[in-house]
C-alpha positions in Angstrom: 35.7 3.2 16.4 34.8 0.7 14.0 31.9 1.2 11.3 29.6 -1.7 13.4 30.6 0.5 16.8 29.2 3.4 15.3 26.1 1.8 14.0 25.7 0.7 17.1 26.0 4.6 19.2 23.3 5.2 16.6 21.0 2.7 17.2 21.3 3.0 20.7 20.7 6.8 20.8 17.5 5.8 18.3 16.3 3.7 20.9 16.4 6.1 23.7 14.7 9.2 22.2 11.9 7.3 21.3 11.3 6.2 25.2 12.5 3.0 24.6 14.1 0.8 28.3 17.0 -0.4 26.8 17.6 -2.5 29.9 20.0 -5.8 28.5 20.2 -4.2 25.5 23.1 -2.4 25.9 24.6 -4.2 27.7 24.6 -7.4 25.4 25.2 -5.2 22.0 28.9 -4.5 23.0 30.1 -7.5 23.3 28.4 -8.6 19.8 29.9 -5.9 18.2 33.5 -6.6 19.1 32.2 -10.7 18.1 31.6 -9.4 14.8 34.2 -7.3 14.5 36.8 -10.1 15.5 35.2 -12.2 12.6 35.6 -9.0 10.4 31.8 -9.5 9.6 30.7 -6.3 7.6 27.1 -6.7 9.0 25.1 -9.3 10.7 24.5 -12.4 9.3 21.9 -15.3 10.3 24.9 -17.8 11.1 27.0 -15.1 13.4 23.8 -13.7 15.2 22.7 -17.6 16.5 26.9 -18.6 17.0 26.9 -15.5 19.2 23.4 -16.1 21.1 24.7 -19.6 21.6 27.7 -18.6 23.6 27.6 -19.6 27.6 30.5 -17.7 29.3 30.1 -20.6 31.5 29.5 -23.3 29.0 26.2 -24.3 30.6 22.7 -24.1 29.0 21.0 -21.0 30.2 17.9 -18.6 29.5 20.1 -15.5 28.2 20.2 -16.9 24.7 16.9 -16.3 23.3 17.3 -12.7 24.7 20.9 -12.4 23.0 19.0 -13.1 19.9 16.5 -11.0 20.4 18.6 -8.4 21.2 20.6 -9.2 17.9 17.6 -9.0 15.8 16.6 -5.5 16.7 20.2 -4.2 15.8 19.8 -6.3 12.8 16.8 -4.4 11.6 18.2 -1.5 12.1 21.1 -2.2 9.9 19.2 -3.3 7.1 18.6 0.3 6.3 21.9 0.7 5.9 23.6 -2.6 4.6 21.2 -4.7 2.1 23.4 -7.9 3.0 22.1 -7.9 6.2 20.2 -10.6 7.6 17.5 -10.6 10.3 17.2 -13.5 12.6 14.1 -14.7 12.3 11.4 -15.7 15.7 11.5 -18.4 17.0 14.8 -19.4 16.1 15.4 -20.0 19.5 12.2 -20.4 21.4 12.5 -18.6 24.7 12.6 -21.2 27.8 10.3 -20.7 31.1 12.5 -17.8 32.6 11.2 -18.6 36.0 14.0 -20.9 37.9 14.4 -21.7 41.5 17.1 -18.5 42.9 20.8 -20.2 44.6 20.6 -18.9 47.6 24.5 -18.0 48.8 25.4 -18.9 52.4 27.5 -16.4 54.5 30.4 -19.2 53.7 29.8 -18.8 50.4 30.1 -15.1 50.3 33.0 -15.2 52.3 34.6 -18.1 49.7 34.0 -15.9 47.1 35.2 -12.7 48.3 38.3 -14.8 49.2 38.6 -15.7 46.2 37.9 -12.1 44.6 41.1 -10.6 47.0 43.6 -13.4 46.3 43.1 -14.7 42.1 42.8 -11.0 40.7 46.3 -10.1 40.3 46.1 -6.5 40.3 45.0 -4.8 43.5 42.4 -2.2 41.5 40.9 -5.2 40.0 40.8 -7.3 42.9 39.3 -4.1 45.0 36.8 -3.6 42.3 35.5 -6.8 42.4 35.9 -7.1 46.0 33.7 -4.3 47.0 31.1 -4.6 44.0 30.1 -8.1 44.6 30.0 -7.3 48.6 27.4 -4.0 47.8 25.2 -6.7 45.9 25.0 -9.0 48.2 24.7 -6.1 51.3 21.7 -4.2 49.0 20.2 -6.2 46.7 20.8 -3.5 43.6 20.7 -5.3 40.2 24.3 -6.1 38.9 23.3 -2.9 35.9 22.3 -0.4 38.5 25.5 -1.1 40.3 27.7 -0.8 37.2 25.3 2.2 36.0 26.7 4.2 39.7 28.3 7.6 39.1 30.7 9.2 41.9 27.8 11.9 42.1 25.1 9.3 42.9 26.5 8.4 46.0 25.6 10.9 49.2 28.2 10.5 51.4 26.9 12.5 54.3 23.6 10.8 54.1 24.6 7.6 53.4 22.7 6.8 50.6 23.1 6.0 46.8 20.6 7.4 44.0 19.7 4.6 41.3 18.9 6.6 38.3 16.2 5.3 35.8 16.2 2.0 36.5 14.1 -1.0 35.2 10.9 0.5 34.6 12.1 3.9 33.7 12.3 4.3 38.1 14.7 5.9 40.4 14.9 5.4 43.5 17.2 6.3 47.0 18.8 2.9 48.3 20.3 3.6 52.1 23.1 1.6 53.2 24.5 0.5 56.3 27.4 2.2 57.9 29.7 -0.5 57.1 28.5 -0.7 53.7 29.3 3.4 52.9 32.7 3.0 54.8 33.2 -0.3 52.1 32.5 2.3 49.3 34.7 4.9 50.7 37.7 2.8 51.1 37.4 1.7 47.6 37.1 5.1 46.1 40.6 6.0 48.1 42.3 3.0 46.6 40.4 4.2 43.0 41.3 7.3 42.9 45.2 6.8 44.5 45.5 4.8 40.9 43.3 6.1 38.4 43.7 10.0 39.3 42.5 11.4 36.1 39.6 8.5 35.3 38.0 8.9 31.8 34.1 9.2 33.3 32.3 9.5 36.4 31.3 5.9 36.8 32.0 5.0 40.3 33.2 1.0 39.6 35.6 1.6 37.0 38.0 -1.1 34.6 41.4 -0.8 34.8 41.6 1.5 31.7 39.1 3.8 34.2 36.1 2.9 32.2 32.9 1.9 33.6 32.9 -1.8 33.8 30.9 -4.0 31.1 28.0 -6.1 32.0 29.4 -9.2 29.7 32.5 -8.8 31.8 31.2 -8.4 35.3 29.2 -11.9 34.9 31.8 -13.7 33.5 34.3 -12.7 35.7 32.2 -13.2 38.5 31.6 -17.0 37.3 35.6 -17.8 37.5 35.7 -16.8 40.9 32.2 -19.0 41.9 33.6 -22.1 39.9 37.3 -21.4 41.4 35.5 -21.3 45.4 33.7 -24.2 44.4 30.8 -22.5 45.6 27.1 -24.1 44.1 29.6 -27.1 42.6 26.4 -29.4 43.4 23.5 -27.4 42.9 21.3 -27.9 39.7 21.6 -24.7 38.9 24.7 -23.0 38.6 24.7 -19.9 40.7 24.3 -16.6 39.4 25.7 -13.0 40.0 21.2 -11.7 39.9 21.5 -14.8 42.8 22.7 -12.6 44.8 19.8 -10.3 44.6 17.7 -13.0 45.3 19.7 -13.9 48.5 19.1 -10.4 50.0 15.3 -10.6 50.0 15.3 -13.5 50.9 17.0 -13.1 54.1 15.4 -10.0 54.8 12.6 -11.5 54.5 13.6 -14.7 56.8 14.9 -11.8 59.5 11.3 -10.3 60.0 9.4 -14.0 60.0 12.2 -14.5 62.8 11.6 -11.7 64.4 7.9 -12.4 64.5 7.2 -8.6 63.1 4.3 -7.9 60.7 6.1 -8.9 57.0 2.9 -8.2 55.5 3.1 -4.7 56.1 6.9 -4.3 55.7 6.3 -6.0 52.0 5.9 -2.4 50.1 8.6 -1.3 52.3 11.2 -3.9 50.6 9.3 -3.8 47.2 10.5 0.0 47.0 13.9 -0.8 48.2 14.4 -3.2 45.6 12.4 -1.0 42.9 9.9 -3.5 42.1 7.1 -2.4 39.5 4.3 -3.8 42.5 5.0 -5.4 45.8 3.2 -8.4 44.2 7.1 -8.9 42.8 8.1 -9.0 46.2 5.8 -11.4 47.5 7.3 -13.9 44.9 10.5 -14.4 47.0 7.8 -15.9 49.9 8.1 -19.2 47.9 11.7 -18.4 46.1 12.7 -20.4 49.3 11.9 -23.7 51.6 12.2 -22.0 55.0 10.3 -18.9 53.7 7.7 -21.0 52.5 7.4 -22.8 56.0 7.4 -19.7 58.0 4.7 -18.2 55.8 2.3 -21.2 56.0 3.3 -21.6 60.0 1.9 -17.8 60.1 -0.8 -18.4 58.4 -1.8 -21.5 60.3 -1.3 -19.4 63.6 -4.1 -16.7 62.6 -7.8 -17.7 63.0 -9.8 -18.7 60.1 -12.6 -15.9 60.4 -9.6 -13.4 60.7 -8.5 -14.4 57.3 -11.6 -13.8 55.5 
């Protein structure tokens, strides 16, 4: 472990016994770290903090800068306290963006392109298997990519069928069922897992080929290769996004009940707990995250008398 790695363990354990939601944080740290220690940087500079932030695994603007730098910054500070030659970045160095942005909404084709291309590029069968069946319980749940890589073996209950999301965003945890399909997915996987990594080196449930539990840095940029190789989103605006598909599963569940003609306004909190929103008022942003959703919300509305609506 390198002297910035340790620093690091320590700052992190800072952070958490003073209640602190790491959330990004460390997840984005890592990866700086090993930047830094590539460039045999003794501690953080100015320069090396904004070249890092600046990086796009995809090579497109984005809105994860100004949080890389602000995640940056805090580690910075707390090195100062140990390193005099370290430099904080200062605000507004790079002034955050409106975060809000329209979510890609993935086909079934596009799944199905991507997952192809998930079980046929990645060479190595664990990988590929890994990948396969991580990207498919995303888009069949809606978890957040970090809740999915933050899974233990222990949090998922086999005989019921569900999967316990531990301390989440917002310091919530929560029981996510899943369809029969979607535990038999998981349990196929963790044969194949466990047939080549008998003795893993934790209990994370998605695990590297080294039998660690996967990095977030590495998730999303893997999972970009194999949207740029399907050529899936080539023409959208916005290039899509592994949180995307999130997105895609409210909004679909969402589409299902306006189809259905069933009550969505009471199923709302229903969804808003699946997902772990703070307030179903989170939820009810997906109603105009999407065209059709929009439609079939305003053709409801239409449809119900004025005096009933007051």
């Amino acid at each position: 472990m390198s002297a910035l790695e340790q620093a690091l363990a320590d700052y992190l354990r800072l952070r958490r016994s003073l209640g602190h939601n790491l959330a990004e944080t460390e997840w984005l740290l890592p990866d700086f770290v090993a930047y830094l220690d590539e460039r045999n940087a003794r501690t953080v500079t100015v320069e090396l903090a904004l070249d890092w932030a600046q990086r796009s695994p995809s090579g497109r603007p984005s809105t994860v800068g100004p949080r890389r730098l602000t995640a940056a910054r805090g580690f910075a500070r707390f090195l100062t306290g140990q390193d005099p030659l370290t430099q904080v970045p200062p605000l507004g160095l790079m002034p955050s963006r409106q975060r809000w942005r329209p979510p890609f909404i993935y086909s079934t084709g596009d799944l199905d392109a991507i997952l192809a291309q998930a079980g046929g590029a990645i060479a190595s069968p664990p990988r590929s298997a890994t990948y396969s069946t991580l990207i498919a319980l995303l888009a069949a749940s809606g978890l957040r990519i970090g809740e999915a890589i933050k899974l233990d073996r222990s949090d998922v209950d086999w005989a019921g069928g569900v999967l316990l999301i531990r301390e989440s965003k917002f310091g919530k945890s929560r029981l996510v069922p899943l369809h029969p399909s979607s535990m038999t997915a998981l349990a196929d996987y963790a044969a194949l897992r466990d047939r080549h990594l008998p003795r893993p080196s934790d209990g994370s449930f998605f695990v590297s080929l080294r039998g660690k539990r996967l990095l977030y840095a590495v998730v999303g940029q893997t999972f970009r290769r194999l949207v740029d190789a399907a050529e899936v989103g080539a023409s959208s605006p916005r290039p899509p996004r592994v949180h995307d598909l999130r997105h895609t599963f409210a909004v679909r569940t969402l589409l299902g009940w306006y189809r259905q003609g069933g009550n969505v306004q009471a199923k709302i909190p229903a969804l808003s707990t699946y997902l772990g929103h703070r307030t179903p008022s989170s939820t009810y942003w997906y109603l105009s995250a999407a065209p059709e959703l929009l439609a079939l919300a305003a053709q409801r509305l239409e449809a119900v008398p004025a005096r009933s609506r007051t």
